[in-house]
N, C-alpha and C positions, 0 to 999 in steps of 0.2 A: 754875615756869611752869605754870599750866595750860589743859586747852584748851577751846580756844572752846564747844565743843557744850555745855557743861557752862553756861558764861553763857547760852550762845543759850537753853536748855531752861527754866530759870529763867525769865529775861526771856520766855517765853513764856506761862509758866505761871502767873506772875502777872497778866498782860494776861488771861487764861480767865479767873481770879479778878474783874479787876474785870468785864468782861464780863456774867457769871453774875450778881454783883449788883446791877450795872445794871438785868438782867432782870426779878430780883426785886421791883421797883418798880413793872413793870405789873401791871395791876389788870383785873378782869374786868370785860367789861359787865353791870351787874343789868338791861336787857332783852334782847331778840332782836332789834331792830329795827336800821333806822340811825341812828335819833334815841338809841338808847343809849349810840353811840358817841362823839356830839360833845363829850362833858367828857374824854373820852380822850385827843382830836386833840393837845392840846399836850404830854400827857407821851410820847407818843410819837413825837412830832415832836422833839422833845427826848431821847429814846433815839436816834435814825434818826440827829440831829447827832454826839450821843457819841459813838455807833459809827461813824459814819466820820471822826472825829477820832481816835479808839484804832485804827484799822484805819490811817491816817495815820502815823501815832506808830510802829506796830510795822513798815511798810515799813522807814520810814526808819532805825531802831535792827539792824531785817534787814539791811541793806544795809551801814551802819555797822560790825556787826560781821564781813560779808565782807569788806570792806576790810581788818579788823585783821589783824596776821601774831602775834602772840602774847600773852597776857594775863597779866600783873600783879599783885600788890597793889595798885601803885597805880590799875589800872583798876579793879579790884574795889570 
């Protein structure tokens, strides 16, 4: 049997992972203005849903695993 913190940690640490290169995918503006920014608008708007869809995802898997009373193989 082993225990929980040990899945919780993991399952953490790979949600950082995708996160992080999520990030990797914004792109700098080549001006200073705010007309620079309007070809941005949709990848970042498109990051802002990821991330609260990953931020959704790891509630619910949080919670999920307070509920469990001990872990498996076969949960593994």
């Amino acid at each position: 049997m082993c225990k929980k913190n040990r899945l919780e940690a993991f399952s953490d640490g790979v949600l950082v992972i995708v996160i992080t290169i999520m990030v990797l995918e914004l792109k700098v503006p080549h001006g200073s203005d705010l007309h620079a920014l309007t070809p941005l608008i949709p990848v970042f708007l498109s990051y802002i849903l990821s991330f609260l869809y990953i931020g959704i995802y790891w509630n619910n898997h949080h919670h999920l695993l307070h509920a469990t009373h001990h872990i498996n193989g076969r949960v593994l």
